[in-house]
BALOBA-1460 file (C-alpha; in Angstrom, 3 decimals):
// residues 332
<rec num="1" residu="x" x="-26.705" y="-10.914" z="19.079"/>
<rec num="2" residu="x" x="-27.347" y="-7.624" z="18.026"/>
<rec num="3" residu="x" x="-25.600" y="-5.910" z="14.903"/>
<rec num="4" residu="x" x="-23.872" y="-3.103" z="17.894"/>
<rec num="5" residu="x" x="-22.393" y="-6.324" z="19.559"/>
<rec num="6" residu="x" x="-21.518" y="-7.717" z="16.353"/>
<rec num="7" residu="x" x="-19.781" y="-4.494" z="15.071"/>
<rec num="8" residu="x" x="-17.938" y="-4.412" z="18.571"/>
<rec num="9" residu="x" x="-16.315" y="-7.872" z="17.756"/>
<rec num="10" residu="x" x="-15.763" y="-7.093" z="14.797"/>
<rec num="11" residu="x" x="-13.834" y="-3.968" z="15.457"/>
<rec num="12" residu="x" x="-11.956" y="-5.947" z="18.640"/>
<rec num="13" residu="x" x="-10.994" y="-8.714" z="16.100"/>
<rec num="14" residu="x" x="-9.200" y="-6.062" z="13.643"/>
<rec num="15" residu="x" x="-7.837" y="-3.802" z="16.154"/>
<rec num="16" residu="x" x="-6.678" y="-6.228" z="18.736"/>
<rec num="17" residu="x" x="-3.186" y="-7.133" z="16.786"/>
<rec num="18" residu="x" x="-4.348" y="-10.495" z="15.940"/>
<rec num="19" residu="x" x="-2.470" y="-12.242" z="13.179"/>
<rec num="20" residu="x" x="-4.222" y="-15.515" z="13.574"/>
<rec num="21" residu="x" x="-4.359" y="-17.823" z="10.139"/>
<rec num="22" residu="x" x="-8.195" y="-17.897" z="8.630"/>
<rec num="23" residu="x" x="-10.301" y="-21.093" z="9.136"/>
<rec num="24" residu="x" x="-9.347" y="-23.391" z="5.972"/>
<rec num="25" residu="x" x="-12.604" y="-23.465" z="3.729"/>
<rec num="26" residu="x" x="-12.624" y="-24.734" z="0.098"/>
<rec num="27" residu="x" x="-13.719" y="-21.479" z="-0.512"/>
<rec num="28" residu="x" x="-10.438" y="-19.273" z="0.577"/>
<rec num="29" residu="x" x="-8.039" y="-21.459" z="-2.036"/>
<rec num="30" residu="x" x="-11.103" y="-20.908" z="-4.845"/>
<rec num="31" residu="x" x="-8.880" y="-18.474" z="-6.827"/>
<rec num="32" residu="x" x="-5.750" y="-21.234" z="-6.453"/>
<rec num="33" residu="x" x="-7.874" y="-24.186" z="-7.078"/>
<rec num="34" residu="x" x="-9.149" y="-22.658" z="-10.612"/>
<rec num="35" residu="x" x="-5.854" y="-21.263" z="-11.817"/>
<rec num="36" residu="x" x="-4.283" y="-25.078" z="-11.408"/>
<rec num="37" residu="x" x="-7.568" y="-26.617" z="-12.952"/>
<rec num="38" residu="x" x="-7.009" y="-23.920" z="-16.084"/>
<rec num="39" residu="x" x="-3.366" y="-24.817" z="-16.510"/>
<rec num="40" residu="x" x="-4.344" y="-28.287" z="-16.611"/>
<rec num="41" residu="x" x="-7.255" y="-27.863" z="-19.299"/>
<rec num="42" residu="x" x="-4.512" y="-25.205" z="-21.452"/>
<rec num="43" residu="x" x="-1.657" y="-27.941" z="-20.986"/>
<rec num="44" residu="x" x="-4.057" y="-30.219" z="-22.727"/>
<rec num="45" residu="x" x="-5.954" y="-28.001" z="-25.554"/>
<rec num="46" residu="x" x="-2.533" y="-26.664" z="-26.676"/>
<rec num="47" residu="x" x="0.932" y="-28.380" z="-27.334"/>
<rec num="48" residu="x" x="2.424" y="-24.814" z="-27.266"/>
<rec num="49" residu="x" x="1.271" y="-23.482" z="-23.549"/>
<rec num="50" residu="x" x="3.669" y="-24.848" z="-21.453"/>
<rec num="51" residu="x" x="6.392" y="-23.972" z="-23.722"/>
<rec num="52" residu="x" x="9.235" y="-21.607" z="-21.414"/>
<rec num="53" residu="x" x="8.955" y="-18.828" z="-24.451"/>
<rec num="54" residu="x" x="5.077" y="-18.994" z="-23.567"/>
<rec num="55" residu="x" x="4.891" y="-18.767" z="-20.625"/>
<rec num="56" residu="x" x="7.436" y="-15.950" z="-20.384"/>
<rec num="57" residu="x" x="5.258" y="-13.994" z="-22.775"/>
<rec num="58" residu="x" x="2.113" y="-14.508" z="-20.575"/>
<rec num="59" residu="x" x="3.769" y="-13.398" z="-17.420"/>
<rec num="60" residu="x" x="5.104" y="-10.608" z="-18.877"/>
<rec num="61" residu="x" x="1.683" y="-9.434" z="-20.305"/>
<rec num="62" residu="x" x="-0.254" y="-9.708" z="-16.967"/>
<rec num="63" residu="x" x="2.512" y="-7.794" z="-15.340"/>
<rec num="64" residu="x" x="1.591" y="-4.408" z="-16.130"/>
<rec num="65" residu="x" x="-1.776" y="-4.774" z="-15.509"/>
<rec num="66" residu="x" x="-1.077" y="-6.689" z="-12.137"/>
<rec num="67" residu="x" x="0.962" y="-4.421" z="-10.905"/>
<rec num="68" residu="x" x="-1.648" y="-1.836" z="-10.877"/>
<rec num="69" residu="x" x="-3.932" y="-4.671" z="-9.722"/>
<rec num="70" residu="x" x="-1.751" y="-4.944" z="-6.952"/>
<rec num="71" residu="x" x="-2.742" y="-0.906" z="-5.896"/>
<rec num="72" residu="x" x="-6.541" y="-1.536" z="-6.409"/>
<rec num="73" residu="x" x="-6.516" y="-4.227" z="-4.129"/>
<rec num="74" residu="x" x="-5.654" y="-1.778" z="-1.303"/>
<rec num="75" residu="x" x="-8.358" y="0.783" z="-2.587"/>
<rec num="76" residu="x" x="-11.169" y="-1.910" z="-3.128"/>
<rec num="77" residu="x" x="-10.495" y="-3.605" z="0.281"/>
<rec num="78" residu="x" x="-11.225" y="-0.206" z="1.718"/>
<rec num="79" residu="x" x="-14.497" y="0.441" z="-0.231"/>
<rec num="80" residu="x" x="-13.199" y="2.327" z="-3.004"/>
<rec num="81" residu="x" x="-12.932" y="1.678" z="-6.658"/>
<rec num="82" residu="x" x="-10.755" y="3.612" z="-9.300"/>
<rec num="83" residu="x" x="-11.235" y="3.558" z="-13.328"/>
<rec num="84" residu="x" x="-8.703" y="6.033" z="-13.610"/>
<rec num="85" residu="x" x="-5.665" y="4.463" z="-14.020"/>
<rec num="86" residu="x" x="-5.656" y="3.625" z="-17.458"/>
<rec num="87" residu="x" x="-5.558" y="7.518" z="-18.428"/>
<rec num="88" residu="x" x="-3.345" y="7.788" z="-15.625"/>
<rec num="89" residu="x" x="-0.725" y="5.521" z="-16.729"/>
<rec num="90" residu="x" x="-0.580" y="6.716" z="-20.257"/>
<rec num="91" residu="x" x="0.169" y="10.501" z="-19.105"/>
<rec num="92" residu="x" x="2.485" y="9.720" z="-16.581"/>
<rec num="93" residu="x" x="3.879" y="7.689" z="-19.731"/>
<rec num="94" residu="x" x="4.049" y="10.526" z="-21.388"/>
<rec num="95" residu="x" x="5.486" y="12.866" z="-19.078"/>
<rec num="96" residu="x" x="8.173" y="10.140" z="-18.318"/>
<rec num="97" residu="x" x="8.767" y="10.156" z="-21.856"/>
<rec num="98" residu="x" x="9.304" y="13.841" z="-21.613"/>
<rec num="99" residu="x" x="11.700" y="14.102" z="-18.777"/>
<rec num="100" residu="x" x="13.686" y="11.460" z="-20.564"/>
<rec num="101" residu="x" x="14.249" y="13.537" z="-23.401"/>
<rec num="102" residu="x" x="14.619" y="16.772" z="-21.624"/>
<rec num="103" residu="x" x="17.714" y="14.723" z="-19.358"/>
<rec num="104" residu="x" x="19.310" y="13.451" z="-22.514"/>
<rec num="105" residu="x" x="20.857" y="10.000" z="-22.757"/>
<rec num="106" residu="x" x="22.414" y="7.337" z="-19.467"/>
<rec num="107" residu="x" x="21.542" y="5.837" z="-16.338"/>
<rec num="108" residu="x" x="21.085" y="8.318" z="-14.622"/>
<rec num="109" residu="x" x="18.473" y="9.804" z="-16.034"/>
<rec num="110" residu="x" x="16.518" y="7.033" z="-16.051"/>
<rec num="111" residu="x" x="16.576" y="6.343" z="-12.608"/>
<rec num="112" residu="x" x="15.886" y="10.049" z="-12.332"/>
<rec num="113" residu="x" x="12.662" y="9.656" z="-14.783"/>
<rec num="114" residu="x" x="11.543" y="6.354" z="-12.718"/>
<rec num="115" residu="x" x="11.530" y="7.871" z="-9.666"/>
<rec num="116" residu="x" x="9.468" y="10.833" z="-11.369"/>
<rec num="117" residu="x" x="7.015" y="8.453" z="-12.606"/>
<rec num="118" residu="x" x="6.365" y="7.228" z="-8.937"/>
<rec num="119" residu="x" x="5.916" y="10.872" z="-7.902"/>
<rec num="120" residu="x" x="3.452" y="11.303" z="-10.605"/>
<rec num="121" residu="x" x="1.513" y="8.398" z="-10.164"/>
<rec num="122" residu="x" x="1.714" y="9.279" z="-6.009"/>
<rec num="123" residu="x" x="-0.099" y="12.566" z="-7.320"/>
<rec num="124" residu="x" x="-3.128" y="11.277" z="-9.333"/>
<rec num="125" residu="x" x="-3.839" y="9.005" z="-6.799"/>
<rec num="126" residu="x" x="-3.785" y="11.729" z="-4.117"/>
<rec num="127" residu="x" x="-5.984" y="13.478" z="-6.495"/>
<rec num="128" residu="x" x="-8.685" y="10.638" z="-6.378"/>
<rec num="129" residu="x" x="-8.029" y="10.300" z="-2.718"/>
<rec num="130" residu="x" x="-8.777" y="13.993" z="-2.232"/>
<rec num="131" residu="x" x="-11.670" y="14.261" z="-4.175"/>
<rec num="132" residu="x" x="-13.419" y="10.864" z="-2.493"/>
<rec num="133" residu="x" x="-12.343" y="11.870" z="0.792"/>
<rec num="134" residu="x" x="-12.342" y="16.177" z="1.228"/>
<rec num="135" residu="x" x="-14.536" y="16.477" z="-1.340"/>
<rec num="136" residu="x" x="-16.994" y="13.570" z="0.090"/>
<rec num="137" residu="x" x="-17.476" y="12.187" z="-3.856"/>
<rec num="138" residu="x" x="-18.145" y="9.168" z="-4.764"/>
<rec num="139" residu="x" x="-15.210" y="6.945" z="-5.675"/>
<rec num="140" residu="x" x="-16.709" y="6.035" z="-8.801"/>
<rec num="141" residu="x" x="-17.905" y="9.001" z="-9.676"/>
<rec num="142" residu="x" x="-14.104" y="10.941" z="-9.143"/>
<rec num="143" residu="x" x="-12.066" y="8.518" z="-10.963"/>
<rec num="144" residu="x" x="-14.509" y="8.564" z="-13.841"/>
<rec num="145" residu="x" x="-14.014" y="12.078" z="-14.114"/>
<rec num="146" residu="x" x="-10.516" y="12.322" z="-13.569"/>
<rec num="147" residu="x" x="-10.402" y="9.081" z="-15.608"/>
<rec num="148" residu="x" x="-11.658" y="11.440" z="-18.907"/>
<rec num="149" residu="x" x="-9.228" y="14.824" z="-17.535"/>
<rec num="150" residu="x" x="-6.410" y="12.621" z="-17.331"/>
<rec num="151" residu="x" x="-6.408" y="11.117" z="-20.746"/>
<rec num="152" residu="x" x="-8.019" y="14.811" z="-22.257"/>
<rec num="153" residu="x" x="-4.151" y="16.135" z="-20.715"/>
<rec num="154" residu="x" x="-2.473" y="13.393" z="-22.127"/>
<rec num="155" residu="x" x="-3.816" y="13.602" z="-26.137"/>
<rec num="156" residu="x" x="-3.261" y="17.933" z="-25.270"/>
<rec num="157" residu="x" x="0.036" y="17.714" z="-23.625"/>
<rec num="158" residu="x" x="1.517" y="14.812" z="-26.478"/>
<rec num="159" residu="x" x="-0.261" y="17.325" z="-29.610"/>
<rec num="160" residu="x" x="-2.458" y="13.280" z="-30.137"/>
<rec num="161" residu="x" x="1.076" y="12.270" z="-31.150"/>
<rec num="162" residu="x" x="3.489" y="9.066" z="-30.442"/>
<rec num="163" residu="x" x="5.836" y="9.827" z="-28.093"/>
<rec num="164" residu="x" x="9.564" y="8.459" z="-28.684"/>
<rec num="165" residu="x" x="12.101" y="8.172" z="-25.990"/>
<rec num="166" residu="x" x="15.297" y="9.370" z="-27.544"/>
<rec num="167" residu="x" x="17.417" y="7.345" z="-24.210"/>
<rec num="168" residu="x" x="19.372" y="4.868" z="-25.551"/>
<rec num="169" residu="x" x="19.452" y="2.357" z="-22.328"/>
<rec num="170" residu="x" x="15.482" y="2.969" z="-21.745"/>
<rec num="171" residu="x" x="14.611" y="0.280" z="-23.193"/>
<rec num="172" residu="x" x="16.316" y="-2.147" z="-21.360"/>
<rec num="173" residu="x" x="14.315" y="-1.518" z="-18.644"/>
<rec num="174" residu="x" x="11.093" y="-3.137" z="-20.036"/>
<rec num="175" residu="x" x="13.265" y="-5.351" z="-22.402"/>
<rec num="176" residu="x" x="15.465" y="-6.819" z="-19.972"/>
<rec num="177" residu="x" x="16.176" y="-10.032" z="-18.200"/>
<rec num="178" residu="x" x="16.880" y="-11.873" z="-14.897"/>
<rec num="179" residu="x" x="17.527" y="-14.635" z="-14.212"/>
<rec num="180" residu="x" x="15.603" y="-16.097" z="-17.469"/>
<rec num="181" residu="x" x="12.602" y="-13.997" z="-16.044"/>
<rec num="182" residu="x" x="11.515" y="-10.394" z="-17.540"/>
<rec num="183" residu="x" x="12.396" y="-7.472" z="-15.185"/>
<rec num="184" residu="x" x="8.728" y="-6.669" z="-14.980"/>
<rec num="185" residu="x" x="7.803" y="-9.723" z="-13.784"/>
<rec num="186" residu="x" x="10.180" y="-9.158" z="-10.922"/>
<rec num="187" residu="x" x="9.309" y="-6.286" z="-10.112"/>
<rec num="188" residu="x" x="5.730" y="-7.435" z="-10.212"/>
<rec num="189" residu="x" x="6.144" y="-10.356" z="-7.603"/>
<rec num="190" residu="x" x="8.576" y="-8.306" z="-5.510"/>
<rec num="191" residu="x" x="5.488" y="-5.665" z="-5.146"/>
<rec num="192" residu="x" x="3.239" y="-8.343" z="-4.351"/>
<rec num="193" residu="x" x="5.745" y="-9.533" z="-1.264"/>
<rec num="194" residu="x" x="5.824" y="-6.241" z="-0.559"/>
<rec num="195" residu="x" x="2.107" y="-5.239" z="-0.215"/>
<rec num="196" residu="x" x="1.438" y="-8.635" z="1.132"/>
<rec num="197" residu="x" x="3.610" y="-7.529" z="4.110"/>
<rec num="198" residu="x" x="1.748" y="-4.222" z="4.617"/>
<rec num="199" residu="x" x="-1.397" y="-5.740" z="4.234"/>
<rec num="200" residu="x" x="-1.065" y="-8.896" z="6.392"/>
<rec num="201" residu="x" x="1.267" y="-7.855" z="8.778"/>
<rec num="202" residu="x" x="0.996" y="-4.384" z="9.462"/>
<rec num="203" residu="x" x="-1.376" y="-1.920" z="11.705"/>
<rec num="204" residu="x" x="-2.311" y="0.266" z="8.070"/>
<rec num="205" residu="x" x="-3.431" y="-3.546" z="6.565"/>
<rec num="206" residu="x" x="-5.325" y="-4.146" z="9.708"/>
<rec num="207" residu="x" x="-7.131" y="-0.500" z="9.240"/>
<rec num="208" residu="x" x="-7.700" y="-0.997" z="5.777"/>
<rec num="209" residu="x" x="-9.680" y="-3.775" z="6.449"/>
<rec num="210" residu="x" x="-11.401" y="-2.405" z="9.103"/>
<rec num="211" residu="x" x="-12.287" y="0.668" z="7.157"/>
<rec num="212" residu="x" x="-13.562" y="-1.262" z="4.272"/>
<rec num="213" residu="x" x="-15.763" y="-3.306" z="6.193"/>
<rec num="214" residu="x" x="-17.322" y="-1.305" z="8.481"/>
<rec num="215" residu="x" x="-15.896" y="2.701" z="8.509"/>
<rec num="216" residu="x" x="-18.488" y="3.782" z="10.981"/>
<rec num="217" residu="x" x="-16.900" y="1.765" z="13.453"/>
<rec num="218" residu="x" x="-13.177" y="2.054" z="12.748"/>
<rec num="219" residu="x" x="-13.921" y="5.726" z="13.204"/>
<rec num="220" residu="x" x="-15.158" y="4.979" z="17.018"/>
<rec num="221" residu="x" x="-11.878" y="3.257" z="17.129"/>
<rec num="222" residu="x" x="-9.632" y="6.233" z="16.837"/>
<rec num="223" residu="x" x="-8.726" y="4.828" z="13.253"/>
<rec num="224" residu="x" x="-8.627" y="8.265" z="10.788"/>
<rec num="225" residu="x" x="-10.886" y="6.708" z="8.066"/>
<rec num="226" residu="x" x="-10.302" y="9.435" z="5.605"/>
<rec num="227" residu="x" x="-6.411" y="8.761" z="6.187"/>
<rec num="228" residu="x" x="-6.536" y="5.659" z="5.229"/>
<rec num="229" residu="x" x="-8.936" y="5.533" z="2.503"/>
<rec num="230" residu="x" x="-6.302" y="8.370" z="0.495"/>
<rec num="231" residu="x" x="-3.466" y="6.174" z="1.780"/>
<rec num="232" residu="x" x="-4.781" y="3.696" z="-0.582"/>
<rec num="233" residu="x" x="-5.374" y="5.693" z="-3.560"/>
<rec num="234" residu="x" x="-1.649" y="7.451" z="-3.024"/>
<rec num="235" residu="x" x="-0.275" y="3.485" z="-2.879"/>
<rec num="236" residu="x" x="-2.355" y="2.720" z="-6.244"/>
<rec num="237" residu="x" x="-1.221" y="5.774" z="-7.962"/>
<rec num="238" residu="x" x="2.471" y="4.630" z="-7.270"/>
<rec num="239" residu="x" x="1.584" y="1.642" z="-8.782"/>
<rec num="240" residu="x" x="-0.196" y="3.089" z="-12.077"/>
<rec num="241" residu="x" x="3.558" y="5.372" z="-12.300"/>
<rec num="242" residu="x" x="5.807" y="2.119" z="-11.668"/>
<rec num="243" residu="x" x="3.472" y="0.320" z="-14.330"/>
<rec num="244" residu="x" x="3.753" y="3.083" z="-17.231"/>
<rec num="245" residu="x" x="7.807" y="2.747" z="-16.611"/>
<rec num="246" residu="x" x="7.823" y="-0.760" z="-17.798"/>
<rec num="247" residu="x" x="4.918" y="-0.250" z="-20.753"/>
<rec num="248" residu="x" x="6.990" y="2.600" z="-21.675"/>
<rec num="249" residu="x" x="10.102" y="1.306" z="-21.995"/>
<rec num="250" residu="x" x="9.400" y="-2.297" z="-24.048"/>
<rec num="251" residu="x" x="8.006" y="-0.170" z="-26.208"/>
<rec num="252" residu="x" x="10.258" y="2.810" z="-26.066"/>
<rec num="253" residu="x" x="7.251" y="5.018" z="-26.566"/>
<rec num="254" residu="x" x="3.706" y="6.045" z="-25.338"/>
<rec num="255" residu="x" x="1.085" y="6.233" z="-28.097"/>
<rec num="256" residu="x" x="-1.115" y="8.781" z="-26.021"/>
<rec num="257" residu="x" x="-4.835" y="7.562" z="-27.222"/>
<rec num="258" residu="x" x="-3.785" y="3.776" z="-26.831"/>
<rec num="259" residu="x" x="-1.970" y="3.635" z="-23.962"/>
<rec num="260" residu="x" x="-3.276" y="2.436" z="-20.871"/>
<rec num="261" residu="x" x="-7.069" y="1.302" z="-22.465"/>
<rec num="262" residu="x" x="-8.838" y="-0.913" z="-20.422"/>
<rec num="263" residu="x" x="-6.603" y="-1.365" z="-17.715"/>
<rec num="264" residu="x" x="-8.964" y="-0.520" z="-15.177"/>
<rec num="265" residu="x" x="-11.027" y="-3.271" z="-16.595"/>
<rec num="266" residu="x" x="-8.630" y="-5.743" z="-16.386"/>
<rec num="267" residu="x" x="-6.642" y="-4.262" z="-12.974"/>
<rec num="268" residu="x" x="-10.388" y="-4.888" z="-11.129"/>
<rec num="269" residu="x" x="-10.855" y="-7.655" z="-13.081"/>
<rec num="270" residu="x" x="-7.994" y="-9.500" z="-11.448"/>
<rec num="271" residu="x" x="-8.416" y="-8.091" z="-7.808"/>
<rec num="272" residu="x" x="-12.323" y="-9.548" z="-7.913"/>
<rec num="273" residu="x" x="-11.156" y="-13.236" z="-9.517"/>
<rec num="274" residu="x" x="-8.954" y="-13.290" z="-6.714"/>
<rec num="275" residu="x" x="-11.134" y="-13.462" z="-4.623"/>
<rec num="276" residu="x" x="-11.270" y="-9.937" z="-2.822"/>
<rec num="277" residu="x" x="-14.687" y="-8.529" z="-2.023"/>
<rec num="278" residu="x" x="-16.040" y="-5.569" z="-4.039"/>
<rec num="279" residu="x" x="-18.126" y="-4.981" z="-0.598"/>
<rec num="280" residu="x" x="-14.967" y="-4.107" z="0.663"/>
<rec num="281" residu="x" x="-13.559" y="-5.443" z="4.118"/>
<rec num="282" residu="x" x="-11.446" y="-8.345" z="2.676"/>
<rec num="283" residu="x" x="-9.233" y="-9.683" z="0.295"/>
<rec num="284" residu="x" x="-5.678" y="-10.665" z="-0.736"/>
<rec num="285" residu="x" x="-2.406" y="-9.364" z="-2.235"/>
<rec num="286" residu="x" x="-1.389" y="-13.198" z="-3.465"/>
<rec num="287" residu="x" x="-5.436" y="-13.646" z="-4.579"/>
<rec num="288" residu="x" x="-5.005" y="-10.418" z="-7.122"/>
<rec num="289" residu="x" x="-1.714" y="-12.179" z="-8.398"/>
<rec num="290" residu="x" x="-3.397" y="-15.511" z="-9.471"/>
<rec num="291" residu="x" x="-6.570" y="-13.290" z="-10.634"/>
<rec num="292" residu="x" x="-3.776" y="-11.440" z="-12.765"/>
<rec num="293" residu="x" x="-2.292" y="-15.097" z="-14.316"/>
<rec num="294" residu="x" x="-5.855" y="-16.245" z="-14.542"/>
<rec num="295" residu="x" x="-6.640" y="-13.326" z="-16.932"/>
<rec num="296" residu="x" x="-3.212" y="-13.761" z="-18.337"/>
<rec num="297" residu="x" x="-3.924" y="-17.589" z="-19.606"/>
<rec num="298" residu="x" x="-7.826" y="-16.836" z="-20.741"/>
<rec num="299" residu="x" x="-6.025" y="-14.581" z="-22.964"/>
<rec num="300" residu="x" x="-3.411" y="-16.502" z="-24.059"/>
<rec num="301" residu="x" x="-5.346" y="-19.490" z="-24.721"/>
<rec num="302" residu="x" x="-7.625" y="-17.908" z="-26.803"/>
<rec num="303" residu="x" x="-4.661" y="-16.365" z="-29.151"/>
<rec num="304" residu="x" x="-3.699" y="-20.230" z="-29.396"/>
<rec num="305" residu="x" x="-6.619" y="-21.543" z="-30.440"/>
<rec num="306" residu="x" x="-7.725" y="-18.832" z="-32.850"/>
<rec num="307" residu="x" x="-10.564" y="-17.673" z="-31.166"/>
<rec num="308" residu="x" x="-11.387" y="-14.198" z="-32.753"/>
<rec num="309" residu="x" x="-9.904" y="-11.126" z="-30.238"/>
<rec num="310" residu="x" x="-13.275" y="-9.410" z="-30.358"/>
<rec num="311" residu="x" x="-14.233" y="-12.296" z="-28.505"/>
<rec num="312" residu="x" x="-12.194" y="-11.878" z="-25.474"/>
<rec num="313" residu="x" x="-14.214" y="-9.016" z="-23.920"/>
<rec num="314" residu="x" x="-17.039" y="-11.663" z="-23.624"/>
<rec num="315" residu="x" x="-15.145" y="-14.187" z="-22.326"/>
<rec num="316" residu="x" x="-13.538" y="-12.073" z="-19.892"/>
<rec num="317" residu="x" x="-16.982" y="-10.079" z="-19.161"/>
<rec num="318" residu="x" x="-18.178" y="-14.019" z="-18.031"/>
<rec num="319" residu="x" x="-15.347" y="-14.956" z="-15.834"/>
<rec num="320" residu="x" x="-15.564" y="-11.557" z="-13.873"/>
<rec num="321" residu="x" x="-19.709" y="-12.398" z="-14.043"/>
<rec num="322" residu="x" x="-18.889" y="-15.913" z="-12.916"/>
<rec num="323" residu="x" x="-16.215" y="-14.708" z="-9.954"/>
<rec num="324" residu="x" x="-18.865" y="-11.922" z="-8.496"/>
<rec num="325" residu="x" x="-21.763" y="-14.582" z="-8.372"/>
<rec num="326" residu="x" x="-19.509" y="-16.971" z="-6.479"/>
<rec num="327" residu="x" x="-18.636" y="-14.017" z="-4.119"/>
<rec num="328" residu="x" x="-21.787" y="-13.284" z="-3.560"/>
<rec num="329" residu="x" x="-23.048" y="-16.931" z="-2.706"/>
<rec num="330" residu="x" x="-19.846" y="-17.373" z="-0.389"/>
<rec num="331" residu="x" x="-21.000" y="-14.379" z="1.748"/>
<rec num="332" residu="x" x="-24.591" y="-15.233" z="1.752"/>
């Protein structure tokens, strides 16, 4: 067959409206089958994992990370990448921060500064998404230069100084509970439903994946590639702004040169150990949220058994090492 006919199917098979369930392979629960093996091992290295408390604490670390991981898996299923959103979410943290105490104390502003902090995030990621798509850059190459403008703003507009909210109820955004579960861990799963929806069940999900796999061919199928690809960034950016709400508030401030590090690192992190392809094309909303508790436990294990937090990076650098190679062996 050649690789014309093949790209036809290909394009009828994403196009055609089809919702039909994927083959079951070994290979498509990979991601489930090693978070339940890791639980297992961390059940038995450490009396203290499967305590509520702990667990509590681990799911509400990998929330703000996964909720941005949530937004990359949209842009990386496309073809994109973005190593922005760290310095994106500490100045929209900042400028949140800002607004708060510009509004003055309540409710109301809050829900006023939240809904800013979407609108901010919506803007840097329509930033990235104009520069990769009008300005035909590189994805990696924009959001590594916004990556450095945004955090350059951030240290400028913040004088390199904490920023305090002075709103007495902020807090209990990040702080608060339901249900015995942390609000950002609820707000995490509910965007995971959510994007799972779009992504699965949707016409946009279906042209994401068409776009990421093949964009020469979606455009021959009347889908507007550079549409969609911004789309993506746009949804990621609301998720970097929705993400520095809940950092923000446990902590009641931003600290402007620490806020935010890394979290591209770990946001990709968790969208590759869940099994979505860095080739673009494929990939899962509910994969990125075990990649994100994966992550989550690695971490927390090595806090309980006193293994030295300079150490992490490696171990993390060999599971993400470790997740690629087994990619790469499934698609050969």
């Amino acid at each position: 067959m050649s690789d014309a006919i093949k790209k036809g199917a290909l394009a009828t098979r994403f196009f055609s409206g089809s919702n039909a369930k994927p083959k079951f392979t070994i290979g498509n629960y990979a991601p489930l089958i090693a978070l339940i093996i890791l639980v297992v091992i961390s059940a038995l290295a450490s009396e203290h994992f499967l305590m509520p408390r702990n667990i509590t604490n681990v799911l509400r670390q990998v929330s703000y990370t996964g909720i941005i991981a949530l937004g990359m898996t949209f842009v990386i299923i496309a073809g994109g990448i973005d190593l922005s959103v760290g310095s994106g979410l500490a100045l929209v943290g900042v400028l949140v921060i800002m607004l708060l105490n510009y509004l003055g104390d309540g409710w109301l502003a809050v829900s006023v500064a939240i809904g800013a902090a979407a609108a901010l995030g919506a803007m840097s990621g329509a930033i990235n998404g104009a520069l990769t798509t009008k300005g035909k850059i590189a994805p990696f190459v924009a959001t590594l230069a916004t990556m450095s403008i945004f955090r350059s703003l951030t240290l400028y507009i913040s004088d390199a100084g904490e920023m305090v909210s002075q709103n007495s109820v902020y807090s209990k955004v990040g702080t608060g509970y339901f249900l015995d579960l942390p609000v950002p861990v609820w707000l995490f799963l509910g965007l995971a439903a959510l994007g799972h929806m779009l992504l699965r069940h949707t016409a946009f999900g279906r042209h994401v994946c068409a776009v990421g796999s093949n964009p020469k061919v979606a455009s021959y199928s009347a889908i507007n590639v550079q549409r969609i690809i911004f789309s993506t960034f746009v949804i990621l950016g609301v998720t970097v702004g929705l993400s520095a709400v809940m950092l923000s508030s446990r902590l009641n401030s931003v600290s402007p040169g620490d806020a935010g590090m890394f979290y591209e690192l770990d946001a990709i992190a968790a969208v590759v150990i869940g099994g979505t392809s860095l080739n673009g094309g494929k990939g899962t909303i509910w994969g990125t949220v075990i990649g994100a508790v994966i992550l989550g436990i690695i971490n927390n294990m090595l806090n309980l058994m006193g293994v030295s937090p300079y150490l992490q990076g490696t171990v993390k650098g060999l599971v993400i090492l470790i997740a690629v190679l087994m990619q790469y062996k499934r698609e050969r």
